[in-house]
Wavefront OBJ file of the C-alpha trace (Angstrom):
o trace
v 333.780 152.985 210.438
v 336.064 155.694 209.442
v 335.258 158.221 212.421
v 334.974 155.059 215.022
v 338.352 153.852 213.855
v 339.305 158.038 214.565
v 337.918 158.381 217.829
v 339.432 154.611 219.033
v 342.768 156.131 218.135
v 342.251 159.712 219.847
v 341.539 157.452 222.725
v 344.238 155.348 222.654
v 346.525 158.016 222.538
v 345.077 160.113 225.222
v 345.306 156.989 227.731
v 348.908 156.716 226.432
v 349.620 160.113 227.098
v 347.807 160.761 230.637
v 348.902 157.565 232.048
v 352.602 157.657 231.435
v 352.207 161.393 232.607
v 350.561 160.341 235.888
v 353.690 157.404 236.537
v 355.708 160.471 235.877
v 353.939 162.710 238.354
v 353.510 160.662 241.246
v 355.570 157.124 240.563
v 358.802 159.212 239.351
v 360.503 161.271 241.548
v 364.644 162.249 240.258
v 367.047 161.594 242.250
v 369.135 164.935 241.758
v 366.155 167.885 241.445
v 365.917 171.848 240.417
v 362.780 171.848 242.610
v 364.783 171.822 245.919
v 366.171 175.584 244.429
v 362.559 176.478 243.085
v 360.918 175.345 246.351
v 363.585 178.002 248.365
v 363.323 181.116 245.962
v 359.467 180.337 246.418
v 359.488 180.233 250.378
v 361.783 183.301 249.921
v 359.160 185.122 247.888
v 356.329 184.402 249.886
v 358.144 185.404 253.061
v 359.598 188.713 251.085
v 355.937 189.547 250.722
v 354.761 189.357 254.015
v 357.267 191.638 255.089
v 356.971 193.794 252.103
v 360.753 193.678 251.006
v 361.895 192.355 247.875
v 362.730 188.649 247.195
v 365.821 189.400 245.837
v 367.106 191.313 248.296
v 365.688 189.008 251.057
v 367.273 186.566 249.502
v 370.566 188.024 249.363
v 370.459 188.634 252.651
v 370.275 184.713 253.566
v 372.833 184.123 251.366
v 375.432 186.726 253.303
v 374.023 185.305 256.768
v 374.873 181.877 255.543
v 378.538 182.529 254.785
v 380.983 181.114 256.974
v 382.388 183.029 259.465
v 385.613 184.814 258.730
v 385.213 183.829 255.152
v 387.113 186.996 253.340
v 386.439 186.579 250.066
v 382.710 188.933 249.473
v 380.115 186.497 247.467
v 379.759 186.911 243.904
v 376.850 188.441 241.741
v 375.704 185.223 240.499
v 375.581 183.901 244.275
v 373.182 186.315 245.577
v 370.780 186.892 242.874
v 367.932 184.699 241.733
v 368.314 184.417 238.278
v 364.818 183.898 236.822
v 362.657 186.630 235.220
v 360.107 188.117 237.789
v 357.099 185.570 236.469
v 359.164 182.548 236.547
v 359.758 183.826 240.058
v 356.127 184.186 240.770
v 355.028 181.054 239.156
v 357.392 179.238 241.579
v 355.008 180.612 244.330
v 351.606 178.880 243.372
v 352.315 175.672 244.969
v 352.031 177.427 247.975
v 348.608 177.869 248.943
v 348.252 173.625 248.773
v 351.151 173.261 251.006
v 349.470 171.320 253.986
v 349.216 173.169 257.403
v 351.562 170.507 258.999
v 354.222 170.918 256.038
v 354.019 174.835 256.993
v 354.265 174.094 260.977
v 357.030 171.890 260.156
v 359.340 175.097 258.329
v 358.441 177.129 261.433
v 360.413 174.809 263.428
v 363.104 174.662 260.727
v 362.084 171.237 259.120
v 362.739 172.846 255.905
v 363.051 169.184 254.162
v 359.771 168.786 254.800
v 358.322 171.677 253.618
v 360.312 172.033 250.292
v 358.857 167.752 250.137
v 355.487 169.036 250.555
v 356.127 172.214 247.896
v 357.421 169.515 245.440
v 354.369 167.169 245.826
v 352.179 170.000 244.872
v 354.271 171.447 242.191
v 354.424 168.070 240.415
v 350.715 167.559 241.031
v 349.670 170.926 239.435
v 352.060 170.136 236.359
v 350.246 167.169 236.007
v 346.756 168.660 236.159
v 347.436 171.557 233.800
v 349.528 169.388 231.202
v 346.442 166.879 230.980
v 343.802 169.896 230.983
v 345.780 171.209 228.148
v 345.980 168.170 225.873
v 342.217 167.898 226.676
v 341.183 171.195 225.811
v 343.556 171.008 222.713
v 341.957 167.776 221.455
v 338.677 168.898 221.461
v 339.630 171.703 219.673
v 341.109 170.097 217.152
v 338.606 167.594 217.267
v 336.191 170.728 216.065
v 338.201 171.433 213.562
v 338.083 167.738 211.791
v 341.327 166.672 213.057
v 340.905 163.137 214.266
v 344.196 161.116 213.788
v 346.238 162.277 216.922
v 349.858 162.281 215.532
v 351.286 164.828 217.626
v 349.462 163.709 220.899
v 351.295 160.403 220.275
v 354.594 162.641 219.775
v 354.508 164.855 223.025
v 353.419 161.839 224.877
v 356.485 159.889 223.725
v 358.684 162.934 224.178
v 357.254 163.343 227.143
v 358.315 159.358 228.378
v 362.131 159.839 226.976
v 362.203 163.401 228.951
v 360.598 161.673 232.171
v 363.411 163.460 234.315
v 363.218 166.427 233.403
v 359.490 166.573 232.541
v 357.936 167.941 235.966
v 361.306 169.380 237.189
v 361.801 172.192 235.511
v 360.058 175.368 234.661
v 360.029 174.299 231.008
v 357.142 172.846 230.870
v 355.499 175.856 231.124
v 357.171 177.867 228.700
v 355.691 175.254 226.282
v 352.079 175.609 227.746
v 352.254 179.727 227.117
v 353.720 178.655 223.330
v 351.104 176.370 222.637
v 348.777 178.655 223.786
v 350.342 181.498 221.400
v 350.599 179.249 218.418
v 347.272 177.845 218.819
v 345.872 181.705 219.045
v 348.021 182.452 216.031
v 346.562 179.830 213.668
v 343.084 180.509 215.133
v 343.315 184.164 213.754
v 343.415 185.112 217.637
v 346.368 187.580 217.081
v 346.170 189.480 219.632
v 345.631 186.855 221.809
v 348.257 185.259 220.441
v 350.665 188.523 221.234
v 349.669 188.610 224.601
v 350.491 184.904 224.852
v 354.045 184.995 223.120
v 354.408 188.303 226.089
v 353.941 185.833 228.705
v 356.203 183.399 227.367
v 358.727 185.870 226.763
v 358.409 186.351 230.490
v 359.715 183.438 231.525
v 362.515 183.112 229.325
v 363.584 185.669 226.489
v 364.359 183.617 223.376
v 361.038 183.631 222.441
v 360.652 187.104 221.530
v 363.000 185.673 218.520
v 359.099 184.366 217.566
v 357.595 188.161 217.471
v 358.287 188.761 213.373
v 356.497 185.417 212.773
v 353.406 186.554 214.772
v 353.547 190.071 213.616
v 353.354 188.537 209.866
v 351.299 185.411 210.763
v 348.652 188.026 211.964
v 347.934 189.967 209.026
v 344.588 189.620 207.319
v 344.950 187.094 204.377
v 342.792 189.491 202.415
v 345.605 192.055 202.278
v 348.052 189.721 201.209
v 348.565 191.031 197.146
v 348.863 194.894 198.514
v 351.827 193.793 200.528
v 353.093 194.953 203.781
v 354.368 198.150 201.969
v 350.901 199.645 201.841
v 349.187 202.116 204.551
v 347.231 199.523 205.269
v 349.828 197.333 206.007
v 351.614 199.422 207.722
v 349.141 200.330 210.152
v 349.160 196.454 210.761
v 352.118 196.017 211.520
v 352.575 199.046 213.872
v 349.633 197.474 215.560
v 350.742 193.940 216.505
v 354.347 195.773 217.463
v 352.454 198.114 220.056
v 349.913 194.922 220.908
v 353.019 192.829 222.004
v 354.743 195.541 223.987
v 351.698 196.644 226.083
v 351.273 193.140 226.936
v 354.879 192.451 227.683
v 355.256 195.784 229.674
v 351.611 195.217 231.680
v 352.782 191.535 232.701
v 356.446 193.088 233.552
v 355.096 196.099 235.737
v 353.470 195.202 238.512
v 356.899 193.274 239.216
v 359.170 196.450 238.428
v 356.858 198.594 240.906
v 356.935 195.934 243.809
v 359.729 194.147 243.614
v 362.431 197.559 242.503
v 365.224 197.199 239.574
v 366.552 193.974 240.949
v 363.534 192.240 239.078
v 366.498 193.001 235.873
v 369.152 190.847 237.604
v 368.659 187.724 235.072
v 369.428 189.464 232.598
v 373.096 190.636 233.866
v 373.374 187.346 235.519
v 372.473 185.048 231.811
v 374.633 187.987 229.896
v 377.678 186.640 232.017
v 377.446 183.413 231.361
v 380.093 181.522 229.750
v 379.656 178.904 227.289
v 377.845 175.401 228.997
v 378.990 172.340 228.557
v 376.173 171.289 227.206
v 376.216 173.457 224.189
v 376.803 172.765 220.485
v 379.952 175.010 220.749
v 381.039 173.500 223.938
v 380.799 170.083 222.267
v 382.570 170.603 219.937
v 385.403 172.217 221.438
v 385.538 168.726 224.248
v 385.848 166.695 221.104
v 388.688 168.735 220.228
v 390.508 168.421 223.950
v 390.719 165.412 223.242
v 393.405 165.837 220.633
v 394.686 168.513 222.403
v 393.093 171.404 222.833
v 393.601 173.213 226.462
v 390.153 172.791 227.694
v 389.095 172.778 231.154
v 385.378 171.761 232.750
v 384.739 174.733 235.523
v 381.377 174.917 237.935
v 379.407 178.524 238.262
v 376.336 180.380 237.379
v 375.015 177.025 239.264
v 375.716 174.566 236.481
v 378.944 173.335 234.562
v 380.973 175.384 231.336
v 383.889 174.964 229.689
v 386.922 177.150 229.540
v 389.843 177.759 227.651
v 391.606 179.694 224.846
v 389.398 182.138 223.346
v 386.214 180.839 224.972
v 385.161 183.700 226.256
v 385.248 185.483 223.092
v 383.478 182.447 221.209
v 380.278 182.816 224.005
v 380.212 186.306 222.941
v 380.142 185.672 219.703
v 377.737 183.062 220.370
v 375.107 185.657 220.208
v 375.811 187.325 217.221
v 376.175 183.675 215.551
v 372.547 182.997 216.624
v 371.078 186.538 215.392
v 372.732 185.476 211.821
v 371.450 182.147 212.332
v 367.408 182.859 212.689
v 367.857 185.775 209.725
v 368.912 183.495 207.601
v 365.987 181.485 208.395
v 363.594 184.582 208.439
v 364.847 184.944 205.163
v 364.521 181.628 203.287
v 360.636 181.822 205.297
v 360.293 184.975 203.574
v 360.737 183.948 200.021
v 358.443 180.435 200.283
v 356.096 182.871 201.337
v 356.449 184.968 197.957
v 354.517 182.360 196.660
v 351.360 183.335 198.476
v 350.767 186.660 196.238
v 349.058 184.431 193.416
v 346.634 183.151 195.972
v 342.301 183.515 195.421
v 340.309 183.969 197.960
v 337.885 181.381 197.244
v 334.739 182.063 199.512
v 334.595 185.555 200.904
v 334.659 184.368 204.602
v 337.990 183.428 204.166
v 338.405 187.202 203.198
v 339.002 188.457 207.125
v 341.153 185.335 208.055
v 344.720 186.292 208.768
v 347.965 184.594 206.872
v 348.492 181.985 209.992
v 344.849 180.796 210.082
v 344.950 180.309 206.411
v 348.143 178.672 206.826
v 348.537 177.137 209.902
v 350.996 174.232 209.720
v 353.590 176.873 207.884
v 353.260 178.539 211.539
v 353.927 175.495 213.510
v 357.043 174.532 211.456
v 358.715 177.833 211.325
v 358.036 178.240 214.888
v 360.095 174.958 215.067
v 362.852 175.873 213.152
v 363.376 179.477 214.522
v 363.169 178.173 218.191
v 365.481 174.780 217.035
v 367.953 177.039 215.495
v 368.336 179.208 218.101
v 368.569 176.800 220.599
v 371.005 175.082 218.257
v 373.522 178.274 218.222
v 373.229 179.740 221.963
v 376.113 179.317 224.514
v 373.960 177.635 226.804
v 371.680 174.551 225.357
v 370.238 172.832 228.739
v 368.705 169.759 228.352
v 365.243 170.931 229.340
v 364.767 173.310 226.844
v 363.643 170.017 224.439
v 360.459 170.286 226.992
v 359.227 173.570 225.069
v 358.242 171.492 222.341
v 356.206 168.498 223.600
v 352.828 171.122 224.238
v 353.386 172.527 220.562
v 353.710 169.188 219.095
v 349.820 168.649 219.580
v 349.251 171.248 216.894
v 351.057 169.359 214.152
v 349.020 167.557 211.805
v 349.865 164.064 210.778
v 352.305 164.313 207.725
v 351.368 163.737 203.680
v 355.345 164.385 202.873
v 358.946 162.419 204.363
v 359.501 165.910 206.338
v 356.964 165.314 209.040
v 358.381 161.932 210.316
v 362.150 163.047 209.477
v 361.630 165.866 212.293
v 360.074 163.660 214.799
v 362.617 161.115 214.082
v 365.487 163.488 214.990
v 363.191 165.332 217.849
v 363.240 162.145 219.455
v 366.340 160.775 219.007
v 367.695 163.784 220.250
v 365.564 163.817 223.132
v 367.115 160.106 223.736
v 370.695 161.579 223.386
v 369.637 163.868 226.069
v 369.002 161.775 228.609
v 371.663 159.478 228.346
v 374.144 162.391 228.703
v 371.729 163.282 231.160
v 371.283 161.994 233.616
v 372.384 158.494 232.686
v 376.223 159.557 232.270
v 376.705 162.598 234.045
v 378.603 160.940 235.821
v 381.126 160.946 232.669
v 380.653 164.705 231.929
v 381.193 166.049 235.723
v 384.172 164.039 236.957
v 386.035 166.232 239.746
v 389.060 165.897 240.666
v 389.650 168.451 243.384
v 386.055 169.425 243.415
v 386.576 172.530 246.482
v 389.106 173.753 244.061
v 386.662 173.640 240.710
v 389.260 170.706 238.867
v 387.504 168.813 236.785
v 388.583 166.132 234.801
v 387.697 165.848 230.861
v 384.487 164.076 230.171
v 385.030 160.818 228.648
v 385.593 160.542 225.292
v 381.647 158.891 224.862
v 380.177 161.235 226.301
v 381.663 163.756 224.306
v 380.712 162.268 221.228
v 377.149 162.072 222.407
v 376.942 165.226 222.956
v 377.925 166.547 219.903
v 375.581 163.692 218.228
v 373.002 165.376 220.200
v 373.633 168.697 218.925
v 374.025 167.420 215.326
v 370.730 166.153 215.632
v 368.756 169.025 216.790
v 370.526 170.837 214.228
v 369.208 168.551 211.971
v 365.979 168.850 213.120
v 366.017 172.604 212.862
v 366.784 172.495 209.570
v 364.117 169.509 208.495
v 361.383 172.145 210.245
v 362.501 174.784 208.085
v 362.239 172.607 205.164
v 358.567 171.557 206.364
v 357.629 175.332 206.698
v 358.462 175.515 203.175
v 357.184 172.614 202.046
v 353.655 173.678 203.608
v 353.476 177.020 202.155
v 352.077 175.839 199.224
v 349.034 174.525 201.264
v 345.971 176.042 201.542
l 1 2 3 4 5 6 7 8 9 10 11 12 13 14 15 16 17 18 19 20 21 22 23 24 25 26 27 28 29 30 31 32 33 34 35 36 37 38 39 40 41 42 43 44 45 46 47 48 49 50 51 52 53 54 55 56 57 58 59 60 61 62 63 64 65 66 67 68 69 70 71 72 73 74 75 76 77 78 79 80 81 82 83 84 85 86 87 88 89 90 91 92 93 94 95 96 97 98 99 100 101 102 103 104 105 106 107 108 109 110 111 112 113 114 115 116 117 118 119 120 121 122 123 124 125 126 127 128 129 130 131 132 133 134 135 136 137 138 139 140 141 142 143 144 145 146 147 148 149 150 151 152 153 154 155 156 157 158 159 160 161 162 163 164 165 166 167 168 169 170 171 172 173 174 175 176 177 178 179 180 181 182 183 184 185 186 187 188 189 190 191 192 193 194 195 196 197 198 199 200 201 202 203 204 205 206 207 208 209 210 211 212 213 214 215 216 217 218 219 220 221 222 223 224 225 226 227 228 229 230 231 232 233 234 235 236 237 238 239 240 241 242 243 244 245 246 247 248 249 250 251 252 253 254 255 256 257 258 259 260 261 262 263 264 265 266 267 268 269 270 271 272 273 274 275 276 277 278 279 280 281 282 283 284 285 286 287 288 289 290 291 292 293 294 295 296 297 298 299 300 301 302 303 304 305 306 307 308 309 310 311 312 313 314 315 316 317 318 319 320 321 322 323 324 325 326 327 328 329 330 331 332 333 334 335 336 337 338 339 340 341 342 343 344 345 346 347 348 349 350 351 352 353 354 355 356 357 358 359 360 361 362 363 364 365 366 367 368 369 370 371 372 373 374 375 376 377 378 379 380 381 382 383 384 385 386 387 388 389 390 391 392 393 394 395 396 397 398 399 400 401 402 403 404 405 406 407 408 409 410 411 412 413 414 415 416 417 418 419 420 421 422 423 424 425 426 427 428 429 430 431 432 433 434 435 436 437 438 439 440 441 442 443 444 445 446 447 448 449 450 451 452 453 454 455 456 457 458 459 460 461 462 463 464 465 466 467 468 469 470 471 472 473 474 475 476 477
């Protein structure tokens, strides 16, 4: 009765999950979408490569050509660049071959409308297909491994429902699939599958690699635990994963660099000039602050809003710093709840070859959490998609035996709530121009404001509540 009543409620939450995926993917379509820019750089990319030039530069080239005549003023870095990493770039492309012979007639004339329709049909579709082949292939897995209550499948599909506009519109998505794929490597004992993983996802967006000292520790054999990482031994561990990760990160990188020329280094000049977003924690609460007078103006660039005012641009600056403080204190205070792992005995000499994140793999999960959370929590730029990294990497969190476990799902999806009401519900209320050709903005409202910084609060909260899982699972075995 047990394992019927398990399976009934793996089932239940697999229909739950694919079909409010599938209204998503082909009964939701938002109104305002990133795909229209995806669908160009991809067009621009696959016609780059047919006449072997580089998409960047092709690209820039449109962008001059388009420029209104006489127009003086030369167009500015962030204007002419794409401002994705090389694979992001590439992944954009793989709708392509499904684009329908009449959708590709139709750009030759210069219906472009219908072919970047046509692009988003099959980009949506092939989100669908690989976000449903990957809670499959998950469940079974963990299905193998005795895991038969789905609590996190229920989680990412719910995540997934309050994120509906964002879900299949953004790139996110499949960050999270290359992080679940890392994590579920990494608690496997995969670890250098795991490495090659967290490569890829560094790939598409760099804040990752803030996850390399987890897998570098996660991956050491259990067995050589009490001998520390001080040893030869553990030593020659360490300076393996560390050379594992950068092959993998400069063999996925390469090819790119050779074809494409420097340019393929653009994002990162283009996302280190960035001002603070108004989205951000710090941004928030600096527009709660305008409100009792602080100078602070709402400006448009880098293709999205910020804010800017008296020592802003030293406070995104500082931004960084505030996050590398941020995740070494949480390194740290990981650190010593591992201590207590030294005591351990091996208690069937199997176990003696498993590595520390096999042997503890919800400790993994959690700290991923809070590392990512924290980081996310701190940066100058917090869009609301990044939440979508998460919903894959839920599915490898067990159902939880302490208050922690629901605490962090309560504030995951409250602040995923937050999220969409600021957006896209009221963006209306944060982006309110006044002379919009001249970039004068008006304040957002003083709800708005509040919500954002609720939203913040939240996912600081739940950064913290993750770290405090991580510890509180350390003592597991």
């Amino acid at each position: 009765m047990k394992n019927w009543n398990g399976t009934t409620a793996v089932a239940l939450a697999l229909v739950l999950f694919v079909g409010s995926r599938a209204v998503i993917a082909f009964a939701f379509e938002p109104r305002v979408s990133d795909t229209i820019l995806y669908a160009i750089y991809a067009f621009v990319t696959g016609d780059a490569h047919r006449l072997g030039q580089s998409p960047y530069d092709r690209f820039e080239k449109l962008v001059v050509s388009a420029d209104a005549p006489g127009d003086p003023s030369p167009p500015r870095f962030e204007e002419v660049t794409i401002e994705y990493p090389p694979l992001a770039v590439a992944l954009m492309t793989t709708p392509l071959p499904f684009i329908s012979s009449a959708a590709t007639a139709a750009r030759a004339r210069g219906d472009d409308a219908g072919a970047i329709a046509a692009w988003k049909r099959s980009f949506r579709s092939l989100y669908f297909v690989a976000d449903v082949a990957s809670a499959m292939a998950l469940g079974w897995w963990l299905r193998r491994r005795g895991l038969v209550r789905p609590w996190g499948l229920v989680v990412s599909a719910l995540g997934g429902i309050l994120l509906a506009y964002l879900l299949y519109d953004r790139l996110d998505l499949a960050l999270g699939f290359a992080l679940l794929g890392a994590l579920g490597a990494l608690v496997a004992g995969r670890r250098y599958i795991a490495l090659a993983l967290l490569a890829l996802a560094v790939n598409l967006k760099v804040v990752p690699v803030l996850l390399l000292p987890l897998f570098v520790f996660g991956g050491l054999p259990a067995s050589g635990r009490d001998g520390g990482i001080a040893t030869r031994q553990g030593r020659r561990e360490l300076s393996l994963a560390f050379v594992a990760f950068a092959a993998a990160l400069v063999a996925i990188v390469l090819p790119f660099r050779l074809r494409w020329g420097p340019r393929v280094w653009d994002f990162l000049a283009y996302h280190g000039q960035r001002g603070l977003q108004v989205e951000s924690t710090w941004s928030s609460i600096l527009l709660v602050a305008a409100h009792f007078g602080y100078p602070l103006r709402v400006v448009n660039g880098f293709g999205t809003y910020g804010v800017t005012g008296p020592q802003t641009g030293a406070l995104a600056t500082a931004s960084a710093a505030a996050v590398l403080m941020a995740v070494t204190l949480t390194y740290a205070l990981l650190w010593r709840a591992c201590r207590r792992w030294r005591g351990e005995t091996v208690v069937a000499e199997e176990n003696t070859a498993t590595t520390l994140a096999a042997r503890h793999p919800q400790f993994f999960v959690w700290a991923s959490f809070a590392v990512l959370a924290v980081a996310m929590a701190g940066a100058k730029v917090f869009s609301p998609q990044y939440l979508c990294w998460f919903l894959p990497t839920f599915l490898l969190v067990e159902p939880p035996s302490k208050w922690g476990g629901g605490l962090a799902v309560l504030l995951f999806l409250s602040a995923c709530t937050l999220t969409t009401l600021v957006y896209p519900l009221l963006w209306g209320e944060v982006v309110r121009p006044v002379l919009a050709e001249q970039g004068l903005f008006a304040l957002p409202t003083v709800r708005v404001s509040l919500l954002l910084l609720g939203r913040n609060l939240l996912w600081t909260g739940f950064g913290v509540v993750a770290l405090l899982n991580a510890r509180q699972t350390s003592g597991s075995v």
